[in-house]
C-alpha positions as CSV (number, residue, x, y, z in Angstrom):
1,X,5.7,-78.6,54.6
2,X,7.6,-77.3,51.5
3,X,7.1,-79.2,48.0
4,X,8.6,-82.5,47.9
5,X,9.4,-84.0,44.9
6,X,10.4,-88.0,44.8
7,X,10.9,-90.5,42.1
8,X,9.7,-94.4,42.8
9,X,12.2,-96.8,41.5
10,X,9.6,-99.4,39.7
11,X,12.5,-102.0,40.1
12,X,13.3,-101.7,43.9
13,X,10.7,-99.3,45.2
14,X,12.9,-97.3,46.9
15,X,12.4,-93.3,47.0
16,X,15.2,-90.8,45.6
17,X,14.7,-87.1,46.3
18,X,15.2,-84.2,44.7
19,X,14.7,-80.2,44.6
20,X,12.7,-79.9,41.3
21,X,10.3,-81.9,39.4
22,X,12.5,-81.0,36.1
23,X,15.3,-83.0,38.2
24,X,13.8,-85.8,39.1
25,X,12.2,-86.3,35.4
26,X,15.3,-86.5,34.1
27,X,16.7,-89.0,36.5
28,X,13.4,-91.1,36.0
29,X,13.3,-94.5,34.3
30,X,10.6,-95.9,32.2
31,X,7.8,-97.5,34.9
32,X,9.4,-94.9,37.9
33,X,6.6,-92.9,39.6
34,X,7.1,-89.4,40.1
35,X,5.2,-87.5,43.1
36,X,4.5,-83.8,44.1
37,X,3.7,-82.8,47.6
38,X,3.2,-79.3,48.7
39,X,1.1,-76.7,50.6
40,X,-2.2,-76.2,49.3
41,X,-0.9,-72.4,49.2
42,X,1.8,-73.3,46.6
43,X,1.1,-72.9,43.0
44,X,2.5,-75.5,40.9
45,X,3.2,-75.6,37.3
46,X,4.3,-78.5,35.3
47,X,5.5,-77.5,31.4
48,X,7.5,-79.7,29.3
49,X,9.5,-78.0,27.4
């Protein structure tokens, strides 16, 4: 599985992909959830910037 990165709409619920966590943080609302899944074999670093 290649790294998945999804935002959680707090209001609906529903799911919104995207390619990079930098992408979906900026299309994040206040309350929205953002998750990560990858391969164990995949480093990942978050920076803000």
């Amino acid at each position: 599985m290649a790294t998945q990165v999804t935002v959680k709409s707090k209001t609906t619920g529903t799911l919104t992909f995207y390619t990079s966590y930098a992408n979906a943080r900026s299309a994040a609302a206040a309350g929205d959830v953002i998750q990560i899944r990858a391969d164990l074999d995949e480093q990942i670093i978050l920076k803000t910037v």
